[in-house]
N, C-alpha and C positions, 0 to 999 in steps of 0.2 A: 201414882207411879206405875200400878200392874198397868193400868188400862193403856197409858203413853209405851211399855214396855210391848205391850201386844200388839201396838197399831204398829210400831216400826217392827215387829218380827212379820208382823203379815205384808205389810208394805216391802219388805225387804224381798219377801219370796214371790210377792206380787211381781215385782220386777226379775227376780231371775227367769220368771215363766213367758213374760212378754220378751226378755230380751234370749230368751234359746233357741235362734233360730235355727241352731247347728244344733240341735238336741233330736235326739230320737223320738217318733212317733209315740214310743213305750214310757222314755225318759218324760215326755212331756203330759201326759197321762198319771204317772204318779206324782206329778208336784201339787197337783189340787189335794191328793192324800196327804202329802209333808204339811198342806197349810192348816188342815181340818188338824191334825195332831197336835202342833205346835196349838194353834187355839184351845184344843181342849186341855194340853197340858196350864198352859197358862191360865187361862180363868175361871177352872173348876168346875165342879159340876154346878154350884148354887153361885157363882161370880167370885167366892169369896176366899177361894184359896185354890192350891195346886190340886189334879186332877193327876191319879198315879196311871188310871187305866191309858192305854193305848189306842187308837183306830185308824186303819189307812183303810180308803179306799178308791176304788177305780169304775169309771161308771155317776151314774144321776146320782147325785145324793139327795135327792125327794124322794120318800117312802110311796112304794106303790101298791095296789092292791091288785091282787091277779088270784084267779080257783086256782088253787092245790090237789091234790092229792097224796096220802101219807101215804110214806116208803121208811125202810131203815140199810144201809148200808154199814156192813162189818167187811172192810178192808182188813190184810192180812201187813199189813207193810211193805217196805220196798217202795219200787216204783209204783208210781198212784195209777190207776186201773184207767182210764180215758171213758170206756164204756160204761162205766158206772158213775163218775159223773155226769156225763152225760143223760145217763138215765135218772140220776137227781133235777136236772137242769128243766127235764121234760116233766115232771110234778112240779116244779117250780111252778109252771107257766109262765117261763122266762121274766118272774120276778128279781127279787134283791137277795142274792147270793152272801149267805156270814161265814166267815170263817173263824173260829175260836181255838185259844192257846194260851200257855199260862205263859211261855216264855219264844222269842223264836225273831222271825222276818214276815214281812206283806209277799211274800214269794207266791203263795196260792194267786195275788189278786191277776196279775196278769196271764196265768195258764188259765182262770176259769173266764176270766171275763175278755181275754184277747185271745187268746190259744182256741178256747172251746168255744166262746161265745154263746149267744141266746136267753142274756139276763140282762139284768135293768142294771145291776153294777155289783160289784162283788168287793166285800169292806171284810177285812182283819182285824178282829179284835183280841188284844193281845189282854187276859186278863190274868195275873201275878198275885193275888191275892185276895184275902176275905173282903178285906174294904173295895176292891175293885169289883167284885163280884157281890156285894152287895149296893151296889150303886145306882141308881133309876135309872140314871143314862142309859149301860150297859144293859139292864133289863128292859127297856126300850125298845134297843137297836135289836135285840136277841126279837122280842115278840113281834115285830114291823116285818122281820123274816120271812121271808118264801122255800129257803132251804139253808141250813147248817150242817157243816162240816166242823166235825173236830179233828186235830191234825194229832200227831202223832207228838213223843217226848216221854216224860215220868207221869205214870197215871196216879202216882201218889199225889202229884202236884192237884189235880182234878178233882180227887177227892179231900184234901185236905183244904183247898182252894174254894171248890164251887159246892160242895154236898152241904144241903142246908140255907140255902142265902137264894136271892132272888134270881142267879142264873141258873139255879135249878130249876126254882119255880115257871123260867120263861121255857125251859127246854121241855119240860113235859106239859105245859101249856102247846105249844107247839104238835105234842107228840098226840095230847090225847084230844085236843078242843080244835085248833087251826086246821089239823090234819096237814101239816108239811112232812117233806122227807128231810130225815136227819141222819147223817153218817157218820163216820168218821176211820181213820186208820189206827194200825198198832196201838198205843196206848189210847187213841180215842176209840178205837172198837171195845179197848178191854174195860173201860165202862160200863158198855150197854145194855149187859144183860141184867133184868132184876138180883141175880145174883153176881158179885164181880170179885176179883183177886184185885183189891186197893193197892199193893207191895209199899204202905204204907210204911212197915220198919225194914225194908226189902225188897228186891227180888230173891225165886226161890229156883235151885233147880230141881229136875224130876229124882238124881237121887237123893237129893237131901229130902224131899216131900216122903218119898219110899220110905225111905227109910224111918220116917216120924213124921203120919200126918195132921200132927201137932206141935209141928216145930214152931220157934214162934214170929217166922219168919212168914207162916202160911194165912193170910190175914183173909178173909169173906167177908167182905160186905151183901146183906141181904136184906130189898126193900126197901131201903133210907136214901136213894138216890133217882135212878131214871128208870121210871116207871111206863115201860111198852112191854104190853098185854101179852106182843111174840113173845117173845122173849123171859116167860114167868119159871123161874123153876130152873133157868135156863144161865151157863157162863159161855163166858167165850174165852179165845185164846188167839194169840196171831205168830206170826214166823211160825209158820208148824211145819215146813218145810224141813226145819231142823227136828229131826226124831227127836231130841230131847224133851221138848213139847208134848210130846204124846202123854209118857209115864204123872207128867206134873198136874195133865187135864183131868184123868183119871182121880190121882188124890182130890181134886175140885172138887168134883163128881158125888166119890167116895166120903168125903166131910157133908155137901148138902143131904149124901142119903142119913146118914148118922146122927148128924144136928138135928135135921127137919123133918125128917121121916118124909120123904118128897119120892119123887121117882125120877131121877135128878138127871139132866141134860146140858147137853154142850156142843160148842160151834168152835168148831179148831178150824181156819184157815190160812192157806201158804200164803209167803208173798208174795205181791204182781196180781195179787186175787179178791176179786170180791161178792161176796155175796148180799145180794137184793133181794129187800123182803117187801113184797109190794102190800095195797091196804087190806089182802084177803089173807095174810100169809103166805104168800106163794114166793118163794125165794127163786132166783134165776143166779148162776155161777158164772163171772164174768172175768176174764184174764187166762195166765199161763196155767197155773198153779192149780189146786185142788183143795176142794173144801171136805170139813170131817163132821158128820150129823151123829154125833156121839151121844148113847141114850140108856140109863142101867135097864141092863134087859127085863125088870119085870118089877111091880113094885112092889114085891115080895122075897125081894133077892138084895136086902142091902149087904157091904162087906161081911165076909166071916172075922174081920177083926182088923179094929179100925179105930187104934187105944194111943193114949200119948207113950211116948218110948218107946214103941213096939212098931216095927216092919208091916208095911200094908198088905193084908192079905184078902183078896179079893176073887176069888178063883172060879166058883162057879159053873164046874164042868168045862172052864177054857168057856165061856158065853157071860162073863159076868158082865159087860155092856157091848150093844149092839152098833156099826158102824156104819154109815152109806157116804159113800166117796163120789163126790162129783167133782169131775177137773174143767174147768173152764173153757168158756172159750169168746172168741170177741160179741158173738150174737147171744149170751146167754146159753148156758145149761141146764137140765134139769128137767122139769120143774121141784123144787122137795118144799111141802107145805110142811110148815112149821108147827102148823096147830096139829093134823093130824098126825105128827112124825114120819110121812112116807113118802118117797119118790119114784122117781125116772131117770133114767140117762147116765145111773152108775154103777157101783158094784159094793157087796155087801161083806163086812166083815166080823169078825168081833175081837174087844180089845178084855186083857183081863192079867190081873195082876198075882203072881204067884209067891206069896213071903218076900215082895219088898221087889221083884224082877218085873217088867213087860212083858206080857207076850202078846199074840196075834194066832188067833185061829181062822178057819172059815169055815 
């Protein structure tokens, strides 16, 4: 019954595809994706029953093999940056472009592989869950990869979805042995760094964080997820564009220096913006917007008090963490190396927090 069930669903779209004459070049390009999904939904990953995960794609579906180069891409949100795809696209080696999401649309597949072009084909996977994320397929298609993009959404879903299961295993496979570039926007930037805010029972704002940076709304994940080397020590944050953002990175900050005794780091960027971390660390600032290389100034300078119930105080002569601003532009800014902490092409500031307030000195 499945097997006669499958042959008339692919026979069915077999023929919508030959008979759309009047179909768009773009319309007719994603129906080879509708027939791939419909199959995997129908005959599982082992023949033998329904298949929850998703995949559209556009482009060869034959795995191809092409040199890489590792990069990591921390999008700000908003509109998706062009340059920095594009700058994924060129580490690819114009291989097979993935896109990953726990909930969403194939909308990426036609801006990277029709829009932008220069890849073997670009596939959506939509992954919703443990069992989808723990599925060989799904880890398969993740490790066959030449570059991944994570898209944007609730990064609770990511971490409660993928942390632990085989699509983590392919991602940092990827990250630390393939050496591909791997990206992602807003909730897929706020991932990336070995340290990350889950908003696992939440999001939080900067002054509810001020105010108690142990509310239990302020969740860290550290080391049990994506493991790149930049980024050790290190959170990120996105829409920073809205000041709000600032006060919230700092409590980040503030909790890695107190929990871990670290010297603890962060990458605040706006949106429209993105920052690219090629395989030497060397970041280059790509878009409108402006990236924040936020770092505690010393690693002997953790919070004056930094207690549950109690207002953040962080003050340090107005220098309790150091700032370098680089704002974008379509050819790359910068350079700011991640490993050493330092740059070019910006301007320096310091952020620091006074009984629970922001401030800004320089």
């Amino acid at each position: 019954m499945r097997s006669t069930f499958l042959r008339n669903a692919l026979l069915a779209l077999s023929v919508g595809v030959l008979s759309s004459c009047s179909t768009s070049v773009m319309e007719q390009a994603i129906a080879p994706a509708e027939l791939e999904n419909v199959a995997a939904q129908v005959a599982g990953k082992d023949g033998a029953g329904l298949q929850a995960f998703q995949s559209f794609i556009l482009g060869d579906a034959a795995d191809v093999t092409r040199t890489t180069s590792g990069g990591t891409v921390l999008m700000g949100g908003g509109t998706d940056v062009d340059a920095a795809f594009q700058w994924m696209i060129s580490k690819s080696g114009g291989g097979d472009f993935v896109i990953l999401r726990a909930a969403g649309t194939d909308g990426y597949n036609p801006y990277v592989f029709t829009q932008l072009g220069g890849v073997n084909s670009c596939e959506t996977i939509i992954i919703g869950s443990r069992t989808d994320a723990n599925d060989p397929a799904v880890e398969t298609k993740i490790r066959n990869a030449e570059a991944v993009f994570i898209a944007g959404g609730d990064q609770a879903n990511y971490v409660n979805f993928w942390e632990g299961t085989r699509v983590e295993d392919a991602l940092n496979y990827l990250i630390n042995t393939k050496k591909v570039p791997l990206g992602g926007t807003s909730a897929g930037c706020a991932i990336q760094g070995k340290n990350y805010f889950s908003a696992v029972n939440g999001t939080i704002t900067s002054a509810q964080a001020l105010a108690n940076p142990y509310n239990s709304l302020l969740t860290i994940g550290r080391n049990n997820f994506l493991n790149n080397a930049f980024l050790d020590n290190t959170i990120t944050d996105t829409h920073f564009n809205n000041p709000d953002r600032r006060g919230r990175l700092m409590i980040f900050l503030a909790r890695m220096s107190k929990d871990y005794g670290v010297q603890a780091k962060g990458i605040g960027v706006d949106e429209q913006t993105a920052v690219c971390i090629d395989q030497n660390g060397s970041a280059r600032v790509y878009g409108t917007g402006t990236a924040f290389f936020v770092r505690q100034r010393t690693s002997t300078t953790p919070p004056e008090r930094c207690v549950s119930g109690s207002s953040l105080d962080w003050y340090r002569g107005q220098q309790a963490a150091s700032v370098y601003k680089i704002t974008g532009s379509t050819s790359g800014a910068g350079p700011f190396n991640v490993t050493t902490w330092s740059g070019s092409g910006g301007s320096s500031q310091f952020y620091y927090v006074d009984r629970g307030t922001l401030g800004i000195s320089y």
